[in-house]
PDB file of N, CA, C and O in Angstrom:
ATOM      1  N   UNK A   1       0.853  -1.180   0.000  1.00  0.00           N
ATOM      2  CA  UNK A   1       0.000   0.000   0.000  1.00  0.00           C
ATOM      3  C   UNK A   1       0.896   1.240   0.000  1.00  0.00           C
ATOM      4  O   UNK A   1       1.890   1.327   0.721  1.00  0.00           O
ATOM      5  N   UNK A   2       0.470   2.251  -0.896  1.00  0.00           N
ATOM      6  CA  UNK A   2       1.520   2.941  -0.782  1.00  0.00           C
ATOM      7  C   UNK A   2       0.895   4.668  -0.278  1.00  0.00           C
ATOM      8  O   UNK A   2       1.228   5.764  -0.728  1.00  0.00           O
ATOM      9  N   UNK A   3      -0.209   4.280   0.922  1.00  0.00           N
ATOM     10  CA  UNK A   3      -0.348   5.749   1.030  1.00  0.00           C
ATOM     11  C   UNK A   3       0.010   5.847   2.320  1.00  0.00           C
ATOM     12  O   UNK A   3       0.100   4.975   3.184  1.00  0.00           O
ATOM     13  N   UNK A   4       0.317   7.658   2.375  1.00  0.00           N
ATOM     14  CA  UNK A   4       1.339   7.431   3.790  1.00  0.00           C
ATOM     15  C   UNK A   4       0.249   8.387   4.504  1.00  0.00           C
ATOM     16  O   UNK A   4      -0.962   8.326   4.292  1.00  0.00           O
ATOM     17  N   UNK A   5       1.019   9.456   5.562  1.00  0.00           N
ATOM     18  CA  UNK A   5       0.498  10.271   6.038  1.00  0.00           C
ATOM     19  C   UNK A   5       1.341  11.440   6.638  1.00  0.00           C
ATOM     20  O   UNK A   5       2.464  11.165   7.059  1.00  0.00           O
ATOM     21  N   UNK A   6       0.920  12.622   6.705  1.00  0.00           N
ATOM     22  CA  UNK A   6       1.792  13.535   7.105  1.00  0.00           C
ATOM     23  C   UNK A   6       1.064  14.317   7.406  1.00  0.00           C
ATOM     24  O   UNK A   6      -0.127  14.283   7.095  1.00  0.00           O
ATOM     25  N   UNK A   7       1.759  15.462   8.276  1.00  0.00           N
ATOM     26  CA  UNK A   7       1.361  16.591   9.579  1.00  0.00           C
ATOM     27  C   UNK A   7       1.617  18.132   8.649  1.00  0.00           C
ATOM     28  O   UNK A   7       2.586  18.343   7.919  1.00  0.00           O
ATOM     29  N   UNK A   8       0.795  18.821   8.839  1.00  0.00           N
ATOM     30  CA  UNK A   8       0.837  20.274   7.948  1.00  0.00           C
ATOM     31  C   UNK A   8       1.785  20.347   8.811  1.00  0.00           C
ATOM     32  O   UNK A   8       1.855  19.410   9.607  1.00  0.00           O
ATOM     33  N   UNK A   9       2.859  21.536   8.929  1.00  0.00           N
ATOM     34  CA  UNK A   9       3.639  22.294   9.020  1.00  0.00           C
ATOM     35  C   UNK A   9       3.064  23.419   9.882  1.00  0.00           C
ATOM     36  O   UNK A   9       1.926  23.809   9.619  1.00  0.00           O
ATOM     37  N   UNK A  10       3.578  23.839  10.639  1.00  0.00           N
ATOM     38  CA  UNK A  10       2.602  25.366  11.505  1.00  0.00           C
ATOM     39  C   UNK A  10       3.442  26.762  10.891  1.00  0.00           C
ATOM     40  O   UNK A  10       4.585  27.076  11.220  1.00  0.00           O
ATOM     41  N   UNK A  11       2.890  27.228  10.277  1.00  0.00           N
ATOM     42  CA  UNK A  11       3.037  28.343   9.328  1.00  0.00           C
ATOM     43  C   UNK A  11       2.558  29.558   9.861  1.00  0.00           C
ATOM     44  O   UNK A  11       1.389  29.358  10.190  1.00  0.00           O
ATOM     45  N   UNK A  12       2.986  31.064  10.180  1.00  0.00           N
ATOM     46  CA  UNK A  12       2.436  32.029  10.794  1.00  0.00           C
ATOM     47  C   UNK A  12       1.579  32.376   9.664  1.00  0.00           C
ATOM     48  O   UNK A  12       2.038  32.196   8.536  1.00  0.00           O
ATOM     49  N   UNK A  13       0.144  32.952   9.830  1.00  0.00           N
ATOM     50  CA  UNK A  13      -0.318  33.960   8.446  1.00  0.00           C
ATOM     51  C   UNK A  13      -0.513  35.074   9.122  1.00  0.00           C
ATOM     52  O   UNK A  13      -0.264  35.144  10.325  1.00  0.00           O
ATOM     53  N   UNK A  14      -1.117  36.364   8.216  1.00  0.00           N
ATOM     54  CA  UNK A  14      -1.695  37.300   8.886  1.00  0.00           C
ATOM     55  C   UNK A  14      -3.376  37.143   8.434  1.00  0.00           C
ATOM     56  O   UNK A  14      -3.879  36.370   7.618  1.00  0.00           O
ATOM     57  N   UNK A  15      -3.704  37.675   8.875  1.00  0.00           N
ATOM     58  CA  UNK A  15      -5.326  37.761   8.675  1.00  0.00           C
ATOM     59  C   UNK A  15      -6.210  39.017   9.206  1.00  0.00           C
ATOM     60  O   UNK A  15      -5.900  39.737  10.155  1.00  0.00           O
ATOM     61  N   UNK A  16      -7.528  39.148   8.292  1.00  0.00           N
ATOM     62  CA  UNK A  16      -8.978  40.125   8.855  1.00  0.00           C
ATOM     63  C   UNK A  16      -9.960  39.418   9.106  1.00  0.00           C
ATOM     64  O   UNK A  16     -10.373  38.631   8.256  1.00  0.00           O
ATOM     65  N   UNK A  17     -10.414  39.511  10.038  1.00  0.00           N
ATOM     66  CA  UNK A  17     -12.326  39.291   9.252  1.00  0.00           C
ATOM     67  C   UNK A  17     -13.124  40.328   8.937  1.00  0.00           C
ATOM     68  O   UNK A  17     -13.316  41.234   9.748  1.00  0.00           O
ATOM     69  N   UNK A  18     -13.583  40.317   7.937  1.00  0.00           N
ATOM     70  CA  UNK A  18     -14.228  40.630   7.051  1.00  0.00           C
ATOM     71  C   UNK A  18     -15.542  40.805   7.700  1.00  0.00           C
ATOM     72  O   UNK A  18     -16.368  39.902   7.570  1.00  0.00           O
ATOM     73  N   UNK A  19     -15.882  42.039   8.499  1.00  0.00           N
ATOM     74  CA  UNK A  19     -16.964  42.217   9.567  1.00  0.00           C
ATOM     75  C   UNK A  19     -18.051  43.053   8.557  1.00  0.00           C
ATOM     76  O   UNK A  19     -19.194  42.618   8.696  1.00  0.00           O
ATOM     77  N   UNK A  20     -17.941  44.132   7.597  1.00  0.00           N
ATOM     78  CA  UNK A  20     -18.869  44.654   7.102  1.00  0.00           C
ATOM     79  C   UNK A  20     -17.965  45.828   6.857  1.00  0.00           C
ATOM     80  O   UNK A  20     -16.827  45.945   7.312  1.00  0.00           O
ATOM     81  N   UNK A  21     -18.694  46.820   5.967  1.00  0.00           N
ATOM     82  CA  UNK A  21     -18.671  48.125   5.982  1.00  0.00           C
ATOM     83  C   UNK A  21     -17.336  49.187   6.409  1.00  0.00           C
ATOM     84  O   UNK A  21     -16.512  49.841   5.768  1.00  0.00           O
ATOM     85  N   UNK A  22     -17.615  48.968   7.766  1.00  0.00           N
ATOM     86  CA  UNK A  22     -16.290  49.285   8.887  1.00  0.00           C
ATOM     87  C   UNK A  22     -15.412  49.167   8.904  1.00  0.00           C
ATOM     88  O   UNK A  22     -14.716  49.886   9.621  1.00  0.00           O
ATOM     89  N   UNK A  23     -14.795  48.039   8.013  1.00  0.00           N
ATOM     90  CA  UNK A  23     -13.459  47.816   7.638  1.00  0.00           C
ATOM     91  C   UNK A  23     -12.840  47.446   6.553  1.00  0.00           C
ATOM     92  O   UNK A  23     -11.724  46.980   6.325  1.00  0.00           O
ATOM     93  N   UNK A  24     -13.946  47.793   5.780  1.00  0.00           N
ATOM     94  CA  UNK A  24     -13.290  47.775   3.945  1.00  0.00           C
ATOM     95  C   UNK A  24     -12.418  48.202   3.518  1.00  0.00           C
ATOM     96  O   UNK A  24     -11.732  47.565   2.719  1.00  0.00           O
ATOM     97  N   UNK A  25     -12.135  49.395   3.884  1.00  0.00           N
ATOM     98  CA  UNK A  25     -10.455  50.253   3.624  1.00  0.00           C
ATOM     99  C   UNK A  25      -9.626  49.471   4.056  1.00  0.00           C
ATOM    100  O   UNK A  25      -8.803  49.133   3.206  1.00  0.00           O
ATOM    101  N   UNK A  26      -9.475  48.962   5.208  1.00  0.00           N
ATOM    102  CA  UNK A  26      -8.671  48.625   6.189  1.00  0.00           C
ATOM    103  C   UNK A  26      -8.047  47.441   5.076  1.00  0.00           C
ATOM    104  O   UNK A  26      -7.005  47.478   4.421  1.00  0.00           O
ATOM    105  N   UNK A  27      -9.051  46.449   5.137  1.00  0.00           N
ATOM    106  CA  UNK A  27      -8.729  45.432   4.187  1.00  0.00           C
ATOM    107  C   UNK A  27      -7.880  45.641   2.012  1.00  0.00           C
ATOM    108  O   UNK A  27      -7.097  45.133   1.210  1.00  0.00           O
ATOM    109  N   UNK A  28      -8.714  46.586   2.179  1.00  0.00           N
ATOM    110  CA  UNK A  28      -8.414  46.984   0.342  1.00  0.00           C
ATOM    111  C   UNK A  28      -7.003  47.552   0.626  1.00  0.00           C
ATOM    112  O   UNK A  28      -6.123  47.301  -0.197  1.00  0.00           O
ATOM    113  N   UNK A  29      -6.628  48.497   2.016  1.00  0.00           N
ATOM    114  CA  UNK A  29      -5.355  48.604   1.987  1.00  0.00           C
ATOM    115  C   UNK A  29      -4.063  47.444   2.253  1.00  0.00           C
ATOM    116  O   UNK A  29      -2.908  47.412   1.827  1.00  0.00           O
ATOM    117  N   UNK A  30      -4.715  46.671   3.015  1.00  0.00           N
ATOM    118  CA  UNK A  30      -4.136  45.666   3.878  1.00  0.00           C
ATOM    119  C   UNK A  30      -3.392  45.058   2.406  1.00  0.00           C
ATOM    120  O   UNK A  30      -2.168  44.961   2.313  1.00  0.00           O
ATOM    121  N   UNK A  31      -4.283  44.697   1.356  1.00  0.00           N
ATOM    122  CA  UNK A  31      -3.993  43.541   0.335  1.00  0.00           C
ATOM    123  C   UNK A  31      -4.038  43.843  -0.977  1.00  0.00           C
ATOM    124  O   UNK A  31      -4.224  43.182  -1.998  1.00  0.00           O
ATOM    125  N   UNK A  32      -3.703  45.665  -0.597  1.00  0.00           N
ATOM    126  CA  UNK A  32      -3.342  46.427  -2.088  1.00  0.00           C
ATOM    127  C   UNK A  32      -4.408  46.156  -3.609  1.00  0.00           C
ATOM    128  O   UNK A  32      -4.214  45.956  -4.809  1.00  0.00           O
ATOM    129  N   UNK A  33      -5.363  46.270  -2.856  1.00  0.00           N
ATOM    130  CA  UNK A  33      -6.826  46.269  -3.471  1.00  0.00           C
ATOM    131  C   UNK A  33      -6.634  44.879  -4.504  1.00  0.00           C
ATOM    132  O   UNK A  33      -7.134  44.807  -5.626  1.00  0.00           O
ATOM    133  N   UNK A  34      -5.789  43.792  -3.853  1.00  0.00           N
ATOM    134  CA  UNK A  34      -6.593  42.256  -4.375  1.00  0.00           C
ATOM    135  C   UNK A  34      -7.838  41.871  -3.528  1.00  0.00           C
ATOM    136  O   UNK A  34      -8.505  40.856  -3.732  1.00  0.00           O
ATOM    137  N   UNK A  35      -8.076  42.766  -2.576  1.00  0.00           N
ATOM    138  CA  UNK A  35     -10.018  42.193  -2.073  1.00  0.00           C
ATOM    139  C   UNK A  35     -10.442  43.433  -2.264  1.00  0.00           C
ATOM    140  O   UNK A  35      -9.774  44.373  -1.833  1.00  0.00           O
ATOM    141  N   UNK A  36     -11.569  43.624  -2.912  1.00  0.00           N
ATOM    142  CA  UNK A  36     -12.273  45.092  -3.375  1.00  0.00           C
ATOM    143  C   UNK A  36     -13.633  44.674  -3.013  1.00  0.00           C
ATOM    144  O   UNK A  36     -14.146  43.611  -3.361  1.00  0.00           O
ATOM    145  N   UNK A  37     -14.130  45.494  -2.360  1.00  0.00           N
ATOM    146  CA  UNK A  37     -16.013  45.597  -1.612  1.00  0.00           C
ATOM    147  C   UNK A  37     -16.624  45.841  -2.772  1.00  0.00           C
ATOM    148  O   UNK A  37     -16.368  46.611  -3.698  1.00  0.00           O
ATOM    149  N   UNK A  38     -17.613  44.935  -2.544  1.00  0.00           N
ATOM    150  CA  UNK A  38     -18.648  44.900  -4.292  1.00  0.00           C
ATOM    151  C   UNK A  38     -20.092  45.895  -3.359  1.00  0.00           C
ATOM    152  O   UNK A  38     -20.868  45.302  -2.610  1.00  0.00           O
ATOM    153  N   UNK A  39     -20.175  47.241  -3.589  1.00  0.00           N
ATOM    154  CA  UNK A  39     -21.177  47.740  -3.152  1.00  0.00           C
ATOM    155  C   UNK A  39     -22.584  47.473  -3.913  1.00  0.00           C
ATOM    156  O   UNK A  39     -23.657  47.769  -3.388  1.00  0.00           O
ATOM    157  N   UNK A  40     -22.476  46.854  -5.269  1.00  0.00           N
ATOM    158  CA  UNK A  40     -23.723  46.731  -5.740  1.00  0.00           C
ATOM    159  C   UNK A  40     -24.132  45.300  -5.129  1.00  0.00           C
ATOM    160  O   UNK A  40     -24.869  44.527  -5.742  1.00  0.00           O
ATOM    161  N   UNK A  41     -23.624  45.039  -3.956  1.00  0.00           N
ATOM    162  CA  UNK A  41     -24.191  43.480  -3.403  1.00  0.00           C
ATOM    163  C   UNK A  41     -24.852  43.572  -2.186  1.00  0.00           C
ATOM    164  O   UNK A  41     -24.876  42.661  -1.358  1.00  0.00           O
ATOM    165  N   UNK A  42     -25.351  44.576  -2.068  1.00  0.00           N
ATOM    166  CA  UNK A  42     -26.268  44.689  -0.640  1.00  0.00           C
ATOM    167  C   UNK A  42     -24.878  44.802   0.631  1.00  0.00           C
ATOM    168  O   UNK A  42     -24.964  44.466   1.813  1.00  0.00           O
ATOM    169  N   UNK A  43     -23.526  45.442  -0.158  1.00  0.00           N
ATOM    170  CA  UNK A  43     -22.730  45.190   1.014  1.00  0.00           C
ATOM    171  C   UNK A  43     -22.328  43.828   1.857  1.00  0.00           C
ATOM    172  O   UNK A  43     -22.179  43.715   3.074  1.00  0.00           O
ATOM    173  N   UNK A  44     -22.224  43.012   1.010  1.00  0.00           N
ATOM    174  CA  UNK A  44     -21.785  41.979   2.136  1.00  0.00           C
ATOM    175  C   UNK A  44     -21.401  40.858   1.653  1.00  0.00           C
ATOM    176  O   UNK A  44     -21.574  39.733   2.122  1.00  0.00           O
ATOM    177  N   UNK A  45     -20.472  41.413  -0.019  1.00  0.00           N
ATOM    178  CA  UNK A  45     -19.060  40.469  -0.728  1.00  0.00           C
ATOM    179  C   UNK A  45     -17.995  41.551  -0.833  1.00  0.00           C
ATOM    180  O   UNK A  45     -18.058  42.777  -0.919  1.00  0.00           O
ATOM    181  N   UNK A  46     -17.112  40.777  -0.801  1.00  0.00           N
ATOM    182  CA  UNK A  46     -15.707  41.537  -1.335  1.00  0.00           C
ATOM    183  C   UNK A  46     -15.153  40.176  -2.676  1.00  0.00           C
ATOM    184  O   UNK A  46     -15.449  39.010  -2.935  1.00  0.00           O
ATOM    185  N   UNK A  47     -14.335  41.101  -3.141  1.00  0.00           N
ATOM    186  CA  UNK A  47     -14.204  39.855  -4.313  1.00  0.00           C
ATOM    187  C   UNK A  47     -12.787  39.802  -3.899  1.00  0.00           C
ATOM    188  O   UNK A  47     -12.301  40.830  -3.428  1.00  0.00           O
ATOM    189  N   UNK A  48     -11.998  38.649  -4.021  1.00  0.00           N
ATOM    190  CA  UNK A  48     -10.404  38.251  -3.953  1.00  0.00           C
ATOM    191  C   UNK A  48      -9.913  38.074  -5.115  1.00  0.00           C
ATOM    192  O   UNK A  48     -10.598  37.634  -6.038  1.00  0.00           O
ATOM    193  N   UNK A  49      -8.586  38.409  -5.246  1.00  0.00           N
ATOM    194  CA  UNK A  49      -7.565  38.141  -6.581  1.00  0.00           C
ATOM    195  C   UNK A  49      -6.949  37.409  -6.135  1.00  0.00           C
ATOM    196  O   UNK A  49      -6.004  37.920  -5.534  1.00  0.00           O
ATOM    197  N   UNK A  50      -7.005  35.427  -6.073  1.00  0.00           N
ATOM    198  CA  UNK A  50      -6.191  34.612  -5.707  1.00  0.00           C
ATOM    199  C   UNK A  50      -5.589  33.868  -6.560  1.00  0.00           C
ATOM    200  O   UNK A  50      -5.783  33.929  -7.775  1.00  0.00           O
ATOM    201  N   UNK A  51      -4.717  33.011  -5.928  1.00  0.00           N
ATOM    202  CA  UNK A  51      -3.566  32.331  -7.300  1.00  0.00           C
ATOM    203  C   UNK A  51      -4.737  31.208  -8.254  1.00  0.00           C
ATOM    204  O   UNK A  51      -4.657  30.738  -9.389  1.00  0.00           O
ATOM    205  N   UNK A  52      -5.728  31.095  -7.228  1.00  0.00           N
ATOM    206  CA  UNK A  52      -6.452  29.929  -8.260  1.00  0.00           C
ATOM    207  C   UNK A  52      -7.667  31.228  -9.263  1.00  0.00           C
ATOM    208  O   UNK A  52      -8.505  30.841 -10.078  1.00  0.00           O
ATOM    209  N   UNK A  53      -7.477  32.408  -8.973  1.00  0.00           N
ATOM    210  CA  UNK A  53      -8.525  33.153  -9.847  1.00  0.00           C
ATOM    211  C   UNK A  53      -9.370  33.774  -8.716  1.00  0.00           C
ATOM    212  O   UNK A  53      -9.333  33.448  -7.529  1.00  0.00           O
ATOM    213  N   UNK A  54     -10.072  34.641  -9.237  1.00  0.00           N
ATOM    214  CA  UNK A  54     -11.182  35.993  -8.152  1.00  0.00           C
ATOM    215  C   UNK A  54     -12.148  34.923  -7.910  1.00  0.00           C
ATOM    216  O   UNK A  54     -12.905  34.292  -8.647  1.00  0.00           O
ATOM    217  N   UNK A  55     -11.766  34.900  -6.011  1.00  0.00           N
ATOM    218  CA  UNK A  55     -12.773  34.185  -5.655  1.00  0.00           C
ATOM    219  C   UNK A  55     -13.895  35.135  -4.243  1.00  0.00           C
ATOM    220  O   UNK A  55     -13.394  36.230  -3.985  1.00  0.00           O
ATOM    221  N   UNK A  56     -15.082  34.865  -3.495  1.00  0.00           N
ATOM    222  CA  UNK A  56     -15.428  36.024  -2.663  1.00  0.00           C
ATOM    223  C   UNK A  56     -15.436  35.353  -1.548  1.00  0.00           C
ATOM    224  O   UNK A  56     -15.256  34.189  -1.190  1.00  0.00           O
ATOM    225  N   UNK A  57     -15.811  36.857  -0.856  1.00  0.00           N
ATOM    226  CA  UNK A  57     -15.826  36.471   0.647  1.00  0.00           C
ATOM    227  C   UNK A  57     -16.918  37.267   0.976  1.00  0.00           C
ATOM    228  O   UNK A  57     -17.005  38.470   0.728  1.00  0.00           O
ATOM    229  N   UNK A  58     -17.864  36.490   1.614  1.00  0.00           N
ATOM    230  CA  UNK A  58     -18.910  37.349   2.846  1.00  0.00           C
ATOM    231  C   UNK A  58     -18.469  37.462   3.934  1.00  0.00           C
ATOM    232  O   UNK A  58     -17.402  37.074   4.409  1.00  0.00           O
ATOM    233  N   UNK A  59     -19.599  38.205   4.514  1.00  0.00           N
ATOM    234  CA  UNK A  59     -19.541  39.121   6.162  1.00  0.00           C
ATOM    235  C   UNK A  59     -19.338  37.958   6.660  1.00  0.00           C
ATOM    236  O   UNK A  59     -19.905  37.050   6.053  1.00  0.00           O
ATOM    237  N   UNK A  60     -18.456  37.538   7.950  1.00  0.00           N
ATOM    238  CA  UNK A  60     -18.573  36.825   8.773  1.00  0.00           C
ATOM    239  C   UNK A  60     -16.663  35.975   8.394  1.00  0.00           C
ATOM    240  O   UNK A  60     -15.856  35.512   9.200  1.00  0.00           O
ATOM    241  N   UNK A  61     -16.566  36.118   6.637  1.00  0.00           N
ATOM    242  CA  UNK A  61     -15.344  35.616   6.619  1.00  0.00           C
ATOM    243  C   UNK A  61     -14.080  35.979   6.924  1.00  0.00           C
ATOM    244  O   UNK A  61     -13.814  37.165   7.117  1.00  0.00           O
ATOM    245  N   UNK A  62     -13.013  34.873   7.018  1.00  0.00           N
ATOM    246  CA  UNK A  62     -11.338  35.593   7.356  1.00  0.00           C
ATOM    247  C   UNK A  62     -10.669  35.673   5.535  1.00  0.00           C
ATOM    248  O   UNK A  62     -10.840  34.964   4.544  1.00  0.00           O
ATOM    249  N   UNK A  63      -9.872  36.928   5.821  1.00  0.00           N
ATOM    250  CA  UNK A  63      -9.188  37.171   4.929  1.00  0.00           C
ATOM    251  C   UNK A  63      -7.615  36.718   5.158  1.00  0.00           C
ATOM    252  O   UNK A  63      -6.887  37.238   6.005  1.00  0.00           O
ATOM    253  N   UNK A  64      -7.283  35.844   4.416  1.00  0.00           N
ATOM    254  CA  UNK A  64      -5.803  35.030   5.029  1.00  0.00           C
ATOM    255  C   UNK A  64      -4.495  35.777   3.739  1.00  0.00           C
ATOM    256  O   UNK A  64      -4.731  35.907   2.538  1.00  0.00           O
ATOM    257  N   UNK A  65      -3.337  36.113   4.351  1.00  0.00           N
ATOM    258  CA  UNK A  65      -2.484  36.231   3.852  1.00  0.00           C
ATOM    259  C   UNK A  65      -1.627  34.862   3.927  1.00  0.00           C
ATOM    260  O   UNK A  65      -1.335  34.422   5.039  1.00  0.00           O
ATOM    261  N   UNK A  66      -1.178  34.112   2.627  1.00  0.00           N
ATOM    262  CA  UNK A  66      -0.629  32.853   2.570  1.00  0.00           C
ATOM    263  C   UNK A  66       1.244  33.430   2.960  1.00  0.00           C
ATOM    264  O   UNK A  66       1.785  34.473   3.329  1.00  0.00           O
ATOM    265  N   UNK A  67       1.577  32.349   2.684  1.00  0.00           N
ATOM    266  CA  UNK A  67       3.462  32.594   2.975  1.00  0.00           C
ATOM    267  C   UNK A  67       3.932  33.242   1.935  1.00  0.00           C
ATOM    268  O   UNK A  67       5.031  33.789   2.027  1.00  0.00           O
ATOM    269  N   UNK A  68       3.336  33.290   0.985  1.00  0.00           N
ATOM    270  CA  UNK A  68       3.767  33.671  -0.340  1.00  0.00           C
ATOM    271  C   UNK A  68       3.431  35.128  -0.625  1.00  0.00           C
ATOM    272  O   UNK A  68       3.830  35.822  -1.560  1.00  0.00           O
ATOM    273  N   UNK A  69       2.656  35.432   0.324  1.00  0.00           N
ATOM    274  CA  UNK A  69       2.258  37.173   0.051  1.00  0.00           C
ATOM    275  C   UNK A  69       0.867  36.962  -0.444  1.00  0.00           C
ATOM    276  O   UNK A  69       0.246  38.024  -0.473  1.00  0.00           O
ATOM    277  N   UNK A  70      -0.022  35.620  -0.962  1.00  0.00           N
ATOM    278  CA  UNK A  70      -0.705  35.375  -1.441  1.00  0.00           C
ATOM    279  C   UNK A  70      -2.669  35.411  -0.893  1.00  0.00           C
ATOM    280  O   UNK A  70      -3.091  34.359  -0.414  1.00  0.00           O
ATOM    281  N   UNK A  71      -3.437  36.330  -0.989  1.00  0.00           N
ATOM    282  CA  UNK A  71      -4.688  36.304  -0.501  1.00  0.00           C
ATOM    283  C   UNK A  71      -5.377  35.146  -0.509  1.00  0.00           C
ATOM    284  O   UNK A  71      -4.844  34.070  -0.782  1.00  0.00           O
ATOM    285  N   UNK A  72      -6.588  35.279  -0.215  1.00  0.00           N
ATOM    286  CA  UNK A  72      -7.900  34.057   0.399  1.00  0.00           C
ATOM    287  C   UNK A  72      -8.822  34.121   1.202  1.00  0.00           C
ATOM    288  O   UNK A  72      -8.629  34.106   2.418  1.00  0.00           O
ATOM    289  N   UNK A  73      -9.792  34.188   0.745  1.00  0.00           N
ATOM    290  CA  UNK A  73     -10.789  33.739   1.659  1.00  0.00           C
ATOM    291  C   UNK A  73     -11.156  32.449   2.675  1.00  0.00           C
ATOM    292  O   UNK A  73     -10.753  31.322   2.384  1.00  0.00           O
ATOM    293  N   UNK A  74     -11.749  32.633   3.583  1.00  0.00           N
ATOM    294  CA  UNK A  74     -10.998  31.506   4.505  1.00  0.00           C
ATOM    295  C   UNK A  74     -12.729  31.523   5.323  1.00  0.00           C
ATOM    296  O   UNK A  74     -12.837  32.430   6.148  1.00  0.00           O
ATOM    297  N   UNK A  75     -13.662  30.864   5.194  1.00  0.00           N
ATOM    298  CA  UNK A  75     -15.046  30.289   6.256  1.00  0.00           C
ATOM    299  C   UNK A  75     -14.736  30.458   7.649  1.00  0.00           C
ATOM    300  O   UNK A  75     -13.708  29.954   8.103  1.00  0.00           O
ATOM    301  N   UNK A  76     -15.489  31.087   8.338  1.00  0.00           N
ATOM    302  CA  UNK A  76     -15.124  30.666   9.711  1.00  0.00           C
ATOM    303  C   UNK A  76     -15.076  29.497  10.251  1.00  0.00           C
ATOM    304  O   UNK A  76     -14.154  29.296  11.041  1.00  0.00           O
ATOM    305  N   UNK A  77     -15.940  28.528  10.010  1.00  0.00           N
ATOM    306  CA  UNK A  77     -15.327  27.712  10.680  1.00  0.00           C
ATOM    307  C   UNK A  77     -14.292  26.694  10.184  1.00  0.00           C
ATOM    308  O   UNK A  77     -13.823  25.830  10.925  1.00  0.00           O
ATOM    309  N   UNK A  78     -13.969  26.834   8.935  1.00  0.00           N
ATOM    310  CA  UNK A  78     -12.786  26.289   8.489  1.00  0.00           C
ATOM    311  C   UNK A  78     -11.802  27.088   9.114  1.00  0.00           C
ATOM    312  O   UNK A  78     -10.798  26.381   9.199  1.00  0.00           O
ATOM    313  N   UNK A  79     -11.614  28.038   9.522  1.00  0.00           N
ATOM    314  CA  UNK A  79     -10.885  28.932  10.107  1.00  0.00           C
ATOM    315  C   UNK A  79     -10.676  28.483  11.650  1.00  0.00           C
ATOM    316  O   UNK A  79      -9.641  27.951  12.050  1.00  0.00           O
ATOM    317  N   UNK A  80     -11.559  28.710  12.286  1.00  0.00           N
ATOM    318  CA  UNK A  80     -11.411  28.052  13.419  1.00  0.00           C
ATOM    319  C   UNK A  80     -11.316  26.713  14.037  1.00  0.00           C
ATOM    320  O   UNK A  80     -11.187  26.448  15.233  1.00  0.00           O
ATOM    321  N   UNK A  81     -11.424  25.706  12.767  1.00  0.00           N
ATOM    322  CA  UNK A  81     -10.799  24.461  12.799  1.00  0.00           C
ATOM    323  C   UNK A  81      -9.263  24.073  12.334  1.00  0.00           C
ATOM    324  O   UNK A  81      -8.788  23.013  12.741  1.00  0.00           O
ATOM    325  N   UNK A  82      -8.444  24.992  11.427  1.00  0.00           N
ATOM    326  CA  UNK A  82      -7.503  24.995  10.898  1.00  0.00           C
ATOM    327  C   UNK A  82      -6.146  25.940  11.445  1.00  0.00           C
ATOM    328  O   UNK A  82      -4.959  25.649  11.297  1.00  0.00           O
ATOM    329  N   UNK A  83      -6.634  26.978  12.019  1.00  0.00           N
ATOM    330  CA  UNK A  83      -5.840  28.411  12.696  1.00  0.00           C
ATOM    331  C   UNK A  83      -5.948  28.211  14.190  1.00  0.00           C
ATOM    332  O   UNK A  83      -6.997  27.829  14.711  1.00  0.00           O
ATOM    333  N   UNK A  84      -4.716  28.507  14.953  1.00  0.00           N
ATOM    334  CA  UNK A  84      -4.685  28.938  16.430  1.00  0.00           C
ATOM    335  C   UNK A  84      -4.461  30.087  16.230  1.00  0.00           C
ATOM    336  O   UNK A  84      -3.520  30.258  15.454  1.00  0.00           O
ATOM    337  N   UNK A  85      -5.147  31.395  16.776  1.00  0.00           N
ATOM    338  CA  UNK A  85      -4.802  32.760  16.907  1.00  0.00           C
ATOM    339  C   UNK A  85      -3.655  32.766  17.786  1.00  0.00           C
ATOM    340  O   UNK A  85      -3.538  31.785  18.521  1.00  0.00           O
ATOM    341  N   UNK A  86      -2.923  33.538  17.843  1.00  0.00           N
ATOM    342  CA  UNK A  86      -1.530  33.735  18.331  1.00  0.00           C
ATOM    343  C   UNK A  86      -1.814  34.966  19.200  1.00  0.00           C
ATOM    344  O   UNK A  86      -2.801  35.607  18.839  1.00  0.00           O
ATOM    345  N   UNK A  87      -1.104  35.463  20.349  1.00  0.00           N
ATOM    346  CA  UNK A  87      -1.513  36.526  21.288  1.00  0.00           C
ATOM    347  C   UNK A  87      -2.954  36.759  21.421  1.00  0.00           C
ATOM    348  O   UNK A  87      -3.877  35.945  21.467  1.00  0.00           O
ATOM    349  N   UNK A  88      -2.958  38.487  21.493  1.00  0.00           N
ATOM    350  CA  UNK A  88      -4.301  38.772  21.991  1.00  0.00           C
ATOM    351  C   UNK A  88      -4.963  39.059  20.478  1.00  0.00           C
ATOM    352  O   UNK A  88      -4.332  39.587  19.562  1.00  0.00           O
ATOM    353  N   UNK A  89      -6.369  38.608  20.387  1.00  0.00           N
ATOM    354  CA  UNK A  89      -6.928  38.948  19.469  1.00  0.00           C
ATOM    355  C   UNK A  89      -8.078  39.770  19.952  1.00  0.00           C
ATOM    356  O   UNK A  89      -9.001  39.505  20.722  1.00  0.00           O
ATOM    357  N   UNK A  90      -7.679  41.113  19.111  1.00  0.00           N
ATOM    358  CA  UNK A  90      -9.347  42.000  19.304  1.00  0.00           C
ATOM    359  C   UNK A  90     -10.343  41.632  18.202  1.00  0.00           C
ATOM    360  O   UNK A  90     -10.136  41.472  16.999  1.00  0.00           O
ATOM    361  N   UNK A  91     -11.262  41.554  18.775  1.00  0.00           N
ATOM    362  CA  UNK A  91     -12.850  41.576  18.159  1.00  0.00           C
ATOM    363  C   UNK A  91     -13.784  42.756  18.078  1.00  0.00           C
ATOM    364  O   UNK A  91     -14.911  42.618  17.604  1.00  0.00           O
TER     365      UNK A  91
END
């Protein structure tokens, strides 16, 4: 049998969540406008420029910076099954 198994690697990222409104700049600056707020959407997509192609993110999602400098949208709870926050995190 030749399948094996192996352990991800613990990798620092940076990250947002993507709360609404309030922090759209924050983010469009953060990632040099590869996530841009789609206002004709009732407010509550941003679109991503990722290596696999423009993918979105709703209210509630994390915005992940990869190792590579690379954006993403990231589910919360894939997020909070996959990420340990590191220090203090404000909410």
């Amino acid at each position: 049998m030749s399948v094996k198994k192996a352990r991800k690697k613990p990798v620092k990222i940076e990250f947002i969540q993507f709360k609404d409104i309030v922090n759209v700049d924050e983010i469009e600056t953060w990632t040099n406008l590869r996530a841009v707020y789609d206002y004709g959407n009732d407010g509550k997509m941003m679109y991503i420029d990722t290596l696999e192609g423009v993918m979105s993110a709703n209210i509630g999602d994390y915005i992940v910076k990869g190792v590579n400098g690379e954006f993403y949208p990231v589910k919360p709870d894939i997020f909070e099954e996959t990420y340990e926050v590191l220090g203090k995190w404000m909410t």
